[in-house]
C-alpha positions as CSV (number, residue, x, y, z in Angstrom):
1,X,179.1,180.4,68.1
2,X,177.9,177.9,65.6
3,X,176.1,179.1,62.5
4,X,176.8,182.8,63.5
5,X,177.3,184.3,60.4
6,X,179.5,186.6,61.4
7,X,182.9,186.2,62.8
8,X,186.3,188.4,63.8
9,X,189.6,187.1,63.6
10,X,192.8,189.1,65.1
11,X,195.4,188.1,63.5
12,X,199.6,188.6,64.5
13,X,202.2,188.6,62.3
14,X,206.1,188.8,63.1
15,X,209.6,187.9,61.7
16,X,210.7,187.3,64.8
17,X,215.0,187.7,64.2
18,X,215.3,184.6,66.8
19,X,218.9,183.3,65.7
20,X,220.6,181.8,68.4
21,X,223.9,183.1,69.0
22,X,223.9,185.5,66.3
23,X,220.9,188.0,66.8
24,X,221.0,190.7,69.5
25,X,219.0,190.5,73.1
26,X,217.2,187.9,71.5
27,X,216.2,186.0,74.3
28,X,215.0,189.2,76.2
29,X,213.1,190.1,72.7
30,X,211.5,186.6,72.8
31,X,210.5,187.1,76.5
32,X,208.9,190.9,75.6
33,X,206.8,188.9,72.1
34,X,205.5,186.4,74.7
35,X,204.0,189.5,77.7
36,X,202.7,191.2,74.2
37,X,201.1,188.2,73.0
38,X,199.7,187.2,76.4
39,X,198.4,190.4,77.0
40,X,196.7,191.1,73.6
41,X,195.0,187.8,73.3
42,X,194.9,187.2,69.4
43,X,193.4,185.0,67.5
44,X,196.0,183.8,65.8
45,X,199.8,184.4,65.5
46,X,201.8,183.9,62.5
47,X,206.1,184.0,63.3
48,X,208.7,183.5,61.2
49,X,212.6,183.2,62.3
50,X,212.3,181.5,65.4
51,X,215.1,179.4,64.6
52,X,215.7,177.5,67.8
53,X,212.9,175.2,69.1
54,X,214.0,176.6,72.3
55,X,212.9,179.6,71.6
56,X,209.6,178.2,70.3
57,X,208.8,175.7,73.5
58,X,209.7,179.0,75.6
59,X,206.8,180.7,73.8
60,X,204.6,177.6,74.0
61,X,205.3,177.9,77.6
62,X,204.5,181.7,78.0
63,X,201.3,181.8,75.8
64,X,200.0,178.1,76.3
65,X,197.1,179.6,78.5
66,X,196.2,181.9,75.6
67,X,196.9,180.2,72.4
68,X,196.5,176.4,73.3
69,X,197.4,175.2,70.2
70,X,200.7,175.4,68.4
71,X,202.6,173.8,65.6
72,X,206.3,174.3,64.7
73,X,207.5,173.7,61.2
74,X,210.7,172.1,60.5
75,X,213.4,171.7,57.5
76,X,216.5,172.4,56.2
77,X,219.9,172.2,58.3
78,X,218.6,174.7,60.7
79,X,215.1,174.7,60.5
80,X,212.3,176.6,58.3
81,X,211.5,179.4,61.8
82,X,207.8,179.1,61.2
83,X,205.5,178.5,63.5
84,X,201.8,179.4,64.5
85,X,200.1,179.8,67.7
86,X,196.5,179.8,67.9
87,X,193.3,179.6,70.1
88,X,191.6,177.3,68.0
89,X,191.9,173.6,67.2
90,X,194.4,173.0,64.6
91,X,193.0,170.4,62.2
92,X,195.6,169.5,59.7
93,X,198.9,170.7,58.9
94,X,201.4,170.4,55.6
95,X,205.1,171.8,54.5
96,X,206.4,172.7,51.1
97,X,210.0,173.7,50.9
98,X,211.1,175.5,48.0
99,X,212.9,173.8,45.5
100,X,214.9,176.8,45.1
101,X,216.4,178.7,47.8
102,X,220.1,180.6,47.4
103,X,223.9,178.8,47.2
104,X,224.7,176.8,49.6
105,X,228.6,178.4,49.2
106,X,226.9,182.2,50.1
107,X,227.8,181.4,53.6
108,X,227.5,185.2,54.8
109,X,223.6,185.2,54.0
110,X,222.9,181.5,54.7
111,X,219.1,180.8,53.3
112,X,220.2,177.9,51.6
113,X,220.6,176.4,55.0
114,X,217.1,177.4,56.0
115,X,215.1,175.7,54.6
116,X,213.0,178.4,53.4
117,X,209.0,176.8,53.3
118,X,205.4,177.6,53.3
119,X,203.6,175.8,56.0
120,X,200.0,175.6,55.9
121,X,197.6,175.0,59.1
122,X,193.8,174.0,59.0
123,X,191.9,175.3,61.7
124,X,187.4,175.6,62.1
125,X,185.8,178.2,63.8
126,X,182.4,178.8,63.8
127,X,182.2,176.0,61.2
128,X,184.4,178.4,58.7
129,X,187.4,176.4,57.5
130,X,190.1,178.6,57.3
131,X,193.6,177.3,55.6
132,X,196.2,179.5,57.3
133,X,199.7,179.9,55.7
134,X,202.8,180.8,56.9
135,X,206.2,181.7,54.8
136,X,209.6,183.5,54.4
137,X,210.5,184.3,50.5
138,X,214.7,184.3,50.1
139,X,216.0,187.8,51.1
140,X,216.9,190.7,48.5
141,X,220.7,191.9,49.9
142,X,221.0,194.3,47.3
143,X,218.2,195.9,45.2
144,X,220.4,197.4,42.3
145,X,221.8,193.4,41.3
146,X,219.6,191.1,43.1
147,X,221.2,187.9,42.3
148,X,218.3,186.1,43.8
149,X,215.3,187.5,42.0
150,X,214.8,184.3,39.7
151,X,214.8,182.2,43.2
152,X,212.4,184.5,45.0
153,X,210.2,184.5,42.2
154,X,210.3,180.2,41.9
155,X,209.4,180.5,45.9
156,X,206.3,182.7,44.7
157,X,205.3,181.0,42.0
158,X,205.3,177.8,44.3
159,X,203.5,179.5,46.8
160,X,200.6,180.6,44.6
161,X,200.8,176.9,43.1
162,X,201.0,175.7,46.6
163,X,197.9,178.1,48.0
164,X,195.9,177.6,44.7
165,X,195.9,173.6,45.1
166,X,195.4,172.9,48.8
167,X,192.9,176.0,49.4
168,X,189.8,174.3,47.6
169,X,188.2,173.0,50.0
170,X,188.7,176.4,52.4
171,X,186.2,179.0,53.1
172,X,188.5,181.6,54.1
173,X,192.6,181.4,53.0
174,X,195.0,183.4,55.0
175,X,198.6,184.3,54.1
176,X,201.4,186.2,56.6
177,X,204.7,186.3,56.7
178,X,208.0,187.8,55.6
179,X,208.0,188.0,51.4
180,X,211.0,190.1,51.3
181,X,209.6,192.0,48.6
182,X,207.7,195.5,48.1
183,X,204.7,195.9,47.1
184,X,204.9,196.9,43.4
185,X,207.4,194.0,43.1
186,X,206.9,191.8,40.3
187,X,206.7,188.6,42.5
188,X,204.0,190.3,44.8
189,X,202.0,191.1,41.7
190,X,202.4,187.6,40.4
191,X,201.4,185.7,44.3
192,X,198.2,188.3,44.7
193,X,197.3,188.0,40.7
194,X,197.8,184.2,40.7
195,X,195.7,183.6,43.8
196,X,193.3,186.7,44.2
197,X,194.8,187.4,47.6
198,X,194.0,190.5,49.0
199,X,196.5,193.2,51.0
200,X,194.8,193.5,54.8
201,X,196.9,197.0,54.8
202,X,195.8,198.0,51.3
203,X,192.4,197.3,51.9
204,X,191.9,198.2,55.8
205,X,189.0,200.4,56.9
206,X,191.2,201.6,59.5
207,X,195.2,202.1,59.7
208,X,197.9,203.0,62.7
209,X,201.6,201.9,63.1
210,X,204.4,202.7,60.7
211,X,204.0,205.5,57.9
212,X,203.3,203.6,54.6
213,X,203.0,200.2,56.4
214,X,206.6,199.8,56.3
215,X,207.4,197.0,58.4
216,X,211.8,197.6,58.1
217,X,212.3,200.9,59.1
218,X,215.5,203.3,59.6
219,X,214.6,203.9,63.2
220,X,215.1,200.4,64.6
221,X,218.4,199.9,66.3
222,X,218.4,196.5,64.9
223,X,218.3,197.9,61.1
224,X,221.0,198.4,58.9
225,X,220.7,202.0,58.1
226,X,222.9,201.8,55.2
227,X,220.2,199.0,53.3
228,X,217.6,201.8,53.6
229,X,219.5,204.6,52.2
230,X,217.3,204.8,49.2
231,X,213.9,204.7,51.3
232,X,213.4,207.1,54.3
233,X,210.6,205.7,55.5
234,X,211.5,202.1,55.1
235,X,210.3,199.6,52.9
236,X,206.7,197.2,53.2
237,X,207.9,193.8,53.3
238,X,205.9,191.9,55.8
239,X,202.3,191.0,54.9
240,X,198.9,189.9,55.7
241,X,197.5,188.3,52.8
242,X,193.2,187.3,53.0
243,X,190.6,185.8,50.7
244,X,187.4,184.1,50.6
245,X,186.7,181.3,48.3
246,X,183.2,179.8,49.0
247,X,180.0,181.5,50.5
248,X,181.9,184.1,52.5
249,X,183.3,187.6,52.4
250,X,185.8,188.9,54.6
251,X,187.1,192.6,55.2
252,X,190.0,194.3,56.9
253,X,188.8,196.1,59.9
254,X,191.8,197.4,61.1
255,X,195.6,197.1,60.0
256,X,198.1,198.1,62.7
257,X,201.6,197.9,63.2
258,X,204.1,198.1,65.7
259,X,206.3,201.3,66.0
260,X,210.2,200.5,67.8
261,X,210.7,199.6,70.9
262,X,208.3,197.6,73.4
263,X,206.7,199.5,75.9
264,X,208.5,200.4,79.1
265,X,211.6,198.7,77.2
266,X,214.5,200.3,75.0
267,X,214.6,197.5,73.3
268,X,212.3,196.5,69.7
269,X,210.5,193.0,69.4
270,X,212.4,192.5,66.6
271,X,214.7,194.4,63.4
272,X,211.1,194.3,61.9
273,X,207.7,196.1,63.0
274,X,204.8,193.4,63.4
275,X,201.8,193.3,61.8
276,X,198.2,192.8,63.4
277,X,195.1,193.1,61.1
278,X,191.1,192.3,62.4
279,X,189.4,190.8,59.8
280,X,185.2,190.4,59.6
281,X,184.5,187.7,58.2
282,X,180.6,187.4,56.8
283,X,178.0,184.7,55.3
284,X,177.6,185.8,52.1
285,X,173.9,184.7,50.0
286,X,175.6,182.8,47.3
287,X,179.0,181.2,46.3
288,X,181.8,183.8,45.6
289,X,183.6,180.8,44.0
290,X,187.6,180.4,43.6
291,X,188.0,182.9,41.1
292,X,191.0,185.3,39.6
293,X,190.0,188.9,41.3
294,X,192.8,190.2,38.9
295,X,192.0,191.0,35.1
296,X,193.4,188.2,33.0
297,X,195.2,190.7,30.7
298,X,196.8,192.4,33.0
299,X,197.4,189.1,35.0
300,X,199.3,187.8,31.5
301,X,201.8,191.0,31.7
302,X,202.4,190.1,34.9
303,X,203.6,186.2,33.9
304,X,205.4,187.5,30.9
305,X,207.7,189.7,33.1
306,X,208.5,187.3,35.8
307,X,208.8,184.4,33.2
308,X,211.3,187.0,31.5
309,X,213.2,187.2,35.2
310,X,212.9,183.4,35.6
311,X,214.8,182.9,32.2
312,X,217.6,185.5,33.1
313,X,218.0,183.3,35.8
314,X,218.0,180.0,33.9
315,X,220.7,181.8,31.7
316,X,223.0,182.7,34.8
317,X,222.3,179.1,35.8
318,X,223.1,177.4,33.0
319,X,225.9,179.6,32.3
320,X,227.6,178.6,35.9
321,X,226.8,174.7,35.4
322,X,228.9,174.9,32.0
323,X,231.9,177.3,34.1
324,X,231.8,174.7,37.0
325,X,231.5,171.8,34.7
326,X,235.1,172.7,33.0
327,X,236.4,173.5,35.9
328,X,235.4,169.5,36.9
329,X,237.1,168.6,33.8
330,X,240.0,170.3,33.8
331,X,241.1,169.1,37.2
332,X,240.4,165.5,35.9
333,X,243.3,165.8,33.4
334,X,245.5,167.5,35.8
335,X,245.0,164.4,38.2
336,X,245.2,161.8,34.6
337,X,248.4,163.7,33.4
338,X,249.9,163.5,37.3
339,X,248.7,159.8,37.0
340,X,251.0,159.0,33.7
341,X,253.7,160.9,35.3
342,X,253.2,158.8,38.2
343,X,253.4,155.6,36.2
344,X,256.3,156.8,33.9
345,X,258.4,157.5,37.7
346,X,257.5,153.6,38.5
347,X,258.4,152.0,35.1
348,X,262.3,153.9,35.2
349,X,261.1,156.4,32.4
350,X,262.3,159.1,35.0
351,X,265.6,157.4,35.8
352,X,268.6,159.5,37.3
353,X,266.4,162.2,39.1
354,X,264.8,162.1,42.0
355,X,261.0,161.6,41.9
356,X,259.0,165.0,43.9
357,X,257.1,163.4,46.4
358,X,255.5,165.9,48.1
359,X,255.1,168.5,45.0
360,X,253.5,166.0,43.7
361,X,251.5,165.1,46.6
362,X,249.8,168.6,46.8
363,X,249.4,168.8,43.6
364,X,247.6,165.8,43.8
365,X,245.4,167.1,46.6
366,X,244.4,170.2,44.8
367,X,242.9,169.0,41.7
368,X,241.4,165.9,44.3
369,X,239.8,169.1,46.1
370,X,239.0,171.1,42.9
371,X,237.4,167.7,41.1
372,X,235.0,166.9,44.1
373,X,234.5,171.3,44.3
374,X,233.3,171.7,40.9
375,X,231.5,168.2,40.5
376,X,229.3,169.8,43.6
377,X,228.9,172.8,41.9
378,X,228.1,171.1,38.9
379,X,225.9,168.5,40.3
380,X,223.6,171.8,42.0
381,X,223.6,174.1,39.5
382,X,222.3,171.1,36.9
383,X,219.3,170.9,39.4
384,X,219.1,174.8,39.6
385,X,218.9,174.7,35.9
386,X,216.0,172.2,36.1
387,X,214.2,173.8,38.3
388,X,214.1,176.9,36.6
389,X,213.3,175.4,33.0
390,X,210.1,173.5,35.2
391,X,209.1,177.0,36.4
392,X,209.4,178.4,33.2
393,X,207.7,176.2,31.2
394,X,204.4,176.3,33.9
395,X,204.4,179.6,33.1
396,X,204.6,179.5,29.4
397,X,201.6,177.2,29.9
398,X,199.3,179.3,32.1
399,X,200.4,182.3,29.7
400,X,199.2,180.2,26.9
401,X,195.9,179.3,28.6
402,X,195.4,183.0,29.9
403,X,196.4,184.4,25.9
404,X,193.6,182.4,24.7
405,X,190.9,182.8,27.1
406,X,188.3,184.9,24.8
């Protein structure tokens, strides 16, 4: 197939909801994702949430004959969930983990202990170089006060960093996974504007599966009905992201999603629908080159309103390090006053009455607890600060350069 200037790719993408212990029938769900992928035969596969490397050597066991090469990603406490399967020779690989990713004390959600990451694959075909990523953005919880907006929207603007700096040397870039945000959403707008990424389901010749493209819908036993209250169809939140940067143009065939349960099961793959896209990929005459597809204008509305997000963020921040910070300093005195007392008890001062051990003791303890409690806090919501002034101020710089482009 060398020099054929024409290629197709089949492409699958899944969150695949593969938390040990915690998610239902999961390992029946991974067994029913490895029979689909066998019997499909894809190109590629793009999974995120396979947080057990059990799980993923399982797979790797069950679809070795058709997807011979694999690579699992790994950080954070638990581990990032991504990994890719494919039929092709993987080159090269690379992780980025966010610098900003939830609280670590949000214990009921957890992405803090994720590890949340892009990671990027390099695989040829056909002598196309094709830099495939993989990601999961930080989850929403609740649209109406998304406490988490200025962190998704760090995670997007280091993934369009991240895409926009390692993909020069690509022919084709590829991008699935689970963004956790629709499609009007500021952060998608800012990822597709930022890198000229186009939407396989937007642009697809050819469409079945879930109305809309929704890929979290009200009919999966494994949703949470109440979530999708607002949206009857469900919500588009997985995606299939393509582009071609050198001599090469690439379409979207055919966009297809999965629609509930496997067949001859009762039981879904996972609490989201998967996504499968065939892309045609063609030899152009001449160099498309790495450029914006998105008007620069409208690109600069777009960085103005997430750099406004970002900074309500970086307020929130900075307003928590200075809470958590007194909270550090008041606990300080309460252990330097218990200290004096302390002393005044050993020098006599306190003569005639009996010195309170033990109240003094737990006293002690707490503000020992609350001192090393509020340092952390302090200590992480300084580098959240950080963070978000560094994300802020890239943008102020690319909205400078984009303002003054003629």
């Amino acid at each position: 197939m060398e020099g054929d200037p024409t290629l197709r790719l089949r492409v699958f993408d899944l969150n695949c909801w593969a938390i040990r212990y915690l998610s239902k029938r999961r390992q029946e769900r991974i067994r029913l994702i490895g029979d689909m992928l066998r019997q499909e035969d894809f190109d590629l596969v793009l999974l995120q949430e396979v947080w057990s490397e059990r799980d993923y050597s399982d797979l790797n066991v069950k679809v070795g004959g058709c997807y011979p090469f694999s690579h699992y990603f790994r950080s954070g406490v638990i581990g990032s969930g991504l990994c890719v399967f494919s039929r092709f020779p993987i080159l090269d690989t690379l992780l980025y983990q966010y610098s900003l990713n939830g609280y670590p004390y949000m214990l009921q959600h957890g992405d803090w202990f994720c590890g949340k990451s892009v990671g990027l694959v390099i695989i040829k075909i056909s002598g196309i170089i094709f830099n495939i990523y993989v990601t999961h953005l930080h989850a929403e919880y609740c649209r109406e006060k998304d406490a988490y907006l200025p962190h998704r929207l760090v995670q997007a603007w280091e993934l369009a960093q991240f895409i926009r700096h390692t993909s020069k040397a690509a022919d084709v870039v590829l991008l699935g996974g689970d963004l956790n945000m629709h499609p009007e959403d500021v952060g998608i707008r800012l990822l597709r504007g930022w890198t000229g990424l186009q939407d396989a389901f937007a642009e697809a010749t050819r469409f079945e599966g879930c109305e809309d493209g929704c890929t979290l819908v009200p009919n999966n036993c494994f949703t949470d009905k109440s979530e999708l209250l607002p949206f009857p169809l469900g919500i588009r939140i997985d995606y299939i992201l393509y582009k071609a940067i050198s001599s090469f143009m690439v379409k979207c065939e055919e966009m297809k999603t999965t629609t509930g349960a496997a067949p001859g099961t009762d039981v879904p793959f996972s609490d989201h629908e998967a996504v499968m896209a065939t892309l045609h990929i063609q030899r152009q005459g001449q160099a498309a080159g790495a450029t914006l597809t998105t008007a620069e204008p409208t690109l600069a509305d777009v960085v103005t309103e997430a750099r406004t997000e970002v900074g309500v963020g970086l307020r929130a921040a900075q307003q928590q390090r200075y809470s958590s910070g007194r909270m550090a300093l008041l606990a300080l005195l309460l252990l330097l006053l218990q200290a004096v007392a302390a002393l005044g008890a050993l020098a006599g001062l306190g003569a005639g009455q009996p010195f309170p051990k033990l109240s003094f003791c737990l006293l002690a303890f707490l503000a020992i607890g609350i001192l090393l409690l509020a340092t952390g806090l302090h200590l992480f919501h300084t580098m959240e600060v950080k963070m978000l002034q560094s994300t802020e101020e890239q943008m102020r710089m690319v909205l400078r350069t984009l303002q003054e482009r003629p």
